[in-house]
N, C-alpha and C positions, 0 to 999 in steps of 0.2 A: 092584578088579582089581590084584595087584599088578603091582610094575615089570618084571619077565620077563614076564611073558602081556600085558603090553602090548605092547613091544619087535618092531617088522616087520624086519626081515633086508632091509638093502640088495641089491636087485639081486633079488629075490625077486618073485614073482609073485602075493601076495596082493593083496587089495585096500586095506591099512595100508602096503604097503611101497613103494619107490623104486626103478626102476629107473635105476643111475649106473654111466657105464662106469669102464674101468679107471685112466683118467688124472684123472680126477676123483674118484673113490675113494681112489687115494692124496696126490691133495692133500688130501682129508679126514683120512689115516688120519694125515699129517705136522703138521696141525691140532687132531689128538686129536677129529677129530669122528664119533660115530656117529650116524645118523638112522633114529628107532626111528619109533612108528606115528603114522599120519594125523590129524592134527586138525581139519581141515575146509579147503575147497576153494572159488575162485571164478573169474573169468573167467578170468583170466589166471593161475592156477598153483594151488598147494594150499601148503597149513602142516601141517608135520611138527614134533613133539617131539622133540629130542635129545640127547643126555651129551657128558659130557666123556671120553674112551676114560678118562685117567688121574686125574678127580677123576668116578665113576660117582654121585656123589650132587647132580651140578653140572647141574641141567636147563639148556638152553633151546629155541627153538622157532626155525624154519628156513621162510623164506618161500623159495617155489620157484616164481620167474616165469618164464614159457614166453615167450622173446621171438616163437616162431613164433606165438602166437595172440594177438600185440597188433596192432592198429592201424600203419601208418606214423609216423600223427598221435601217436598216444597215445606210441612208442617215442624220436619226435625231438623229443616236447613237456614228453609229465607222466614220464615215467618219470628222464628227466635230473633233473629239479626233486624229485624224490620221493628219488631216491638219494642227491641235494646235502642236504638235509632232514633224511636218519637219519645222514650223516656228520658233520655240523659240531651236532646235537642233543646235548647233554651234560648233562642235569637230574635232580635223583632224582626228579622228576615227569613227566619221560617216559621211553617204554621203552627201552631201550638197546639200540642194536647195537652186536656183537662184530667181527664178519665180513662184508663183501660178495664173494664171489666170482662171475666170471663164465667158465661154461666150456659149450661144447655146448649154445649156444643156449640157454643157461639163467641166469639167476641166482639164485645161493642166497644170500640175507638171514640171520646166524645172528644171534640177538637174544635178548635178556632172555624166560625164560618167564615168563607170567602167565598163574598156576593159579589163580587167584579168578575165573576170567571176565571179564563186563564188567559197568558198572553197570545197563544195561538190564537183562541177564538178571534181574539179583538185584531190580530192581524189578519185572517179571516175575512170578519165583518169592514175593514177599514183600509182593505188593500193597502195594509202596511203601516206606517210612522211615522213620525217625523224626528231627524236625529236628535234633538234635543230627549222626546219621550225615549227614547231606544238607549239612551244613554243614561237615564236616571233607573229605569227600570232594573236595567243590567246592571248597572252596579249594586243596586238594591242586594239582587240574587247572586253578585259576586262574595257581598259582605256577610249572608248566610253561609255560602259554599267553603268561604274561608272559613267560618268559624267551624264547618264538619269538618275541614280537612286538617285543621295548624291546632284548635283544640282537642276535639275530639279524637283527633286521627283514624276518622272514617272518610270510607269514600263514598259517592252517591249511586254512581254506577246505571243512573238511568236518566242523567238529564236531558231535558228537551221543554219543548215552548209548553208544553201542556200540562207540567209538571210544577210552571210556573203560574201561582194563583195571585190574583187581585182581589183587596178586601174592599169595603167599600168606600174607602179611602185613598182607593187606587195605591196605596203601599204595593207590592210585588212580596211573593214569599215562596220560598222554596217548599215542596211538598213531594209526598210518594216515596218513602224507604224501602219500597218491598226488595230492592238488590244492595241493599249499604250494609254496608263490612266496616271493620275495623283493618285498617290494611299496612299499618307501622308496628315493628318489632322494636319496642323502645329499649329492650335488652342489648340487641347488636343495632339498632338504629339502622335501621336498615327496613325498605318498604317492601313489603309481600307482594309480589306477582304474582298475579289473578288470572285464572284458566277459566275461569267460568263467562263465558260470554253470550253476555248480559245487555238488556239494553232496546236501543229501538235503531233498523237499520241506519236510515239515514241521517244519526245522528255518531255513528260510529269509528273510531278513527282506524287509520290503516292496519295496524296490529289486528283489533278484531277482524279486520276482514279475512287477514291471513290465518285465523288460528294459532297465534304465540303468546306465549306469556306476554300478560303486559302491565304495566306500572298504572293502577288503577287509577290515580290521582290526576296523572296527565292523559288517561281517557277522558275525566272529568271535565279537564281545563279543554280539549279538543271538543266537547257535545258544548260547552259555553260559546267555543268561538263558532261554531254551524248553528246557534242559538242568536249569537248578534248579526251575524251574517242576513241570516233571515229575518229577524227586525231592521236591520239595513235596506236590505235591496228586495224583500218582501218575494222572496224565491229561495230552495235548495242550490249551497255552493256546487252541490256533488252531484250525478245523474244515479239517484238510486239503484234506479227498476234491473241493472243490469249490475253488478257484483264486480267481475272482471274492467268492467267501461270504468266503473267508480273509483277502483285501485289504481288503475292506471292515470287517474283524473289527480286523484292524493298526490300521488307519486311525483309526478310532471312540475313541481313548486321551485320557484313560485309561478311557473311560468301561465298553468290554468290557471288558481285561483285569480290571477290579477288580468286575466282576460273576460273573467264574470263581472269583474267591478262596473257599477255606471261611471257614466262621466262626473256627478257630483258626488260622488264619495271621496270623501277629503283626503288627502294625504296621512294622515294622523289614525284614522277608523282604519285606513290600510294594514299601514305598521303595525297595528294593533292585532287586527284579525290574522296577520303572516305571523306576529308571535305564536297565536293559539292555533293555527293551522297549518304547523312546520311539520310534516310527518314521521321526521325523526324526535322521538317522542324524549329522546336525552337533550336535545337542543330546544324540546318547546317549553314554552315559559311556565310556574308553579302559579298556583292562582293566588298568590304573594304577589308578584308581580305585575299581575294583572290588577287586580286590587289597585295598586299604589299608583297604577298610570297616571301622570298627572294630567293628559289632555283628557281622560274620563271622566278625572275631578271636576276640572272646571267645565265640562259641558254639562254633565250629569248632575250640579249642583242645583238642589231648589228649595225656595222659604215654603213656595203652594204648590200643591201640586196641582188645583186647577189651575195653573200658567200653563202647564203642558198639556193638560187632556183637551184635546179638541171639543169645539159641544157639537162639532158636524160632520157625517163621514169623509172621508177623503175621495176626490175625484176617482174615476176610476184611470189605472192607469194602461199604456199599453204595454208596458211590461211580459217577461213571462209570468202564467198565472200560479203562482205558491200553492204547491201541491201537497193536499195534507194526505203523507203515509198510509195512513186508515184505510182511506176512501181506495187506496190502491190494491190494497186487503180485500178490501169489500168487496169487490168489481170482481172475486170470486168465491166472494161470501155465501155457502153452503155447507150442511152437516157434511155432507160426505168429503169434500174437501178441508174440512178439519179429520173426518175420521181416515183420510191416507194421512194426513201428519201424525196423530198418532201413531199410525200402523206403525211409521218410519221412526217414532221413537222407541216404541216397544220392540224394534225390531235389532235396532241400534242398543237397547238395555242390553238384549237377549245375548248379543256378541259381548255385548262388558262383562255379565255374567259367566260366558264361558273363560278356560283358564287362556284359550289361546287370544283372548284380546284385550287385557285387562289394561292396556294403558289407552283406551281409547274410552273419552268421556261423551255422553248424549245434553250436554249442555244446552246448545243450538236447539237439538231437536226437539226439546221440553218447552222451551223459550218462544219456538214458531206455532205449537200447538197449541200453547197456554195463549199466545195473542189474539191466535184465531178464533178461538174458545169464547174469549173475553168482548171480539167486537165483530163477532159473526152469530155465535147461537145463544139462546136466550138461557140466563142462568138455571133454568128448571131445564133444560136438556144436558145440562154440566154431567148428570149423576150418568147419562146413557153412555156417556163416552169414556169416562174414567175407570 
């Protein structure tokens, strides 16, 4: 398709275009921003592609949050923390924001496009990788996540493959701060442990499972290695769908993780993945560590990066089939089955608010509703349920 038959007409009544009033149209038009068509949509607002008015060959893409269909909680909590996140972020390993404007109960995010997708899709589409790509890409997302964690002293708190985007330069870049905190006390030096749990199941380490406080930084470093894991061997290390199966899967180290391995998984990708998948989270490695590997360096090393993209899918394999989360959601994607997780969060509020349960928080239960929300029912039903 080319760029004009893509292109939605601000203020237009398809279903690729935006409606934006007049006073916000020309703080775009004094911005040089035009916002052309839809690229996909979730709880709280949609992502649109758009130019530059006076460099037309200057993509990027424009996240558009509906402050009317967030939360109170989500708006005085994560939304603050997410905005603080993409403003002080400056790495060529993560994505870049240009612009935050907020106007008419909206705000528009204008940020770096990434036209390669994400690395799920592409594991996905290509049943997997080949170590050499699995190893540049990861480090890529290693050298962002370092720079959130050792500079900024934030943690990401939602990593996974899909979070990781491809420009069109196949660069890799970390993306999505809706759960990043700031989680070091540079007064006592000393890291704040994080109750709020957060995140996507299968990419979570044993702590969250069990409900403890846990050291946000080495949740991070734990979703990286279920991150290379799965660019490895193009499958989940952990059996999700069951909670209790998956703890006790954690738990068992190294002796399951190292019975998932194939047989050409190298000796070194081992060692590697057992550092960031040790479940004692005081013995797992800081992603300092991980970083510096040097058998990362030298495999992950590249002048081009077309040396490593294939220009042909990969065979198909007979492997297990790499099961995307979502689709596991989905399979009982209906309004009503988001509206019992509600029920179960309001219901779960109702006990925090009385005096006899105030030390129990509905974290979880906001977290399962908002996902449901997000990749079950269509953002115009958001308002029915909130």
């Amino acid at each position: 398709m080319s760029k004009k038959q893509s292109q939605g007409k601000s203020g237009g009544s398809s279903a690729s275009s935006i409606d934006i009033d007049p006073k916000t149209a020309a703080v775009f038009k004094r911005k040089n921003y035009h916002i052309l068509n839809r690229l996909g949509a979730g709880a709280f607002g949609t992502v649109y592609k758009a130019e530059r008015i006076n460099q037309p060959n200057e993509l990027s893409a424009v996240k558009v949050l509906e402050l009317t269909q967030m939360t109170a909680n989500y708006r005085a909590k994560f939304l603050p923390r997410e905005l603080q996140a993409l403003i002080e972020t400056k790495h060529e390993n993560i994505v870049d924001v240009f612009d935050i404007i907020r106007a008419n109960q909206r705000i528009y995010i204008f940020m770096e496009f990434m036209g390669g997708g994400d690395i799920a899709g592409y594991v996905r589409k290509n049943n997997g990788m080949s170590l050499k790509l699995a190893c540049v890409w990861f480090l890529q997302i290693t050298n962002g996540l370092q720079h959130l964690h050792e500079q900024l002293l934030m943690c990401h708190r939602d990593i996974k493959l899909d979070n990781m985007l491809l420009n069109e330069q196949n660069i890799a870049k970390l993306s999505d701060f809706g759960f990043a905190r700031q989680s070091f006390d540079s007064a006592t030096n000393k890291v704040l442990m994080s109750t709020t749990f957060c995140g996507t199941l299968p990419y979570y380490c044993p702590q969250l499972l069990q409900k403890v406080p846990y050291d946000p930084f080495k949740a991070d470093v734990w979703a990286m290695g279920v991150s290379f894991f799965i660019m490895l061997e193009n499958r989940f290390p952990f059996h999700f769908k069951e909670k209790p199966l998956m703890l006790q899967e954690m738990t068992d180290f190294p002796k399951f993780i190292r019975s998932r391995y194939s047989k050409e998984l190298s000796n070194d990708a081992r060692r590697l993945l057992e550092t960031m998948l040790n479940p004692n989270e005081k013995e797992r490695v800081n992603i300092g560590d991980v970083q510096h590997n040097r058998w990362l360096h030298r495999t992950g090393s590249i002048s081009k990066m077309d040396k490593v993209i294939p220009k042909v899918h990969a065979e198909e394999e007979e492997e297990e089939e790499l099961v995307d989360p979502m689709n596991v959601l989905r399979e009982r994607c209906t309004t009503e089955h988001c509206q019992s997780l509600k029920d179960k969060y309001e219901a779960c509020n109702d006990r925090v608010n009385s005096k006899s349960a105030t030390a129990e928080n509905c974290f979880e239960e906001i977290v399962d509703f908002l996902h449901c929300v997000d990749h079950c029912v269509a953002p115009k039903l958001f308002s029915k349920l909130v």
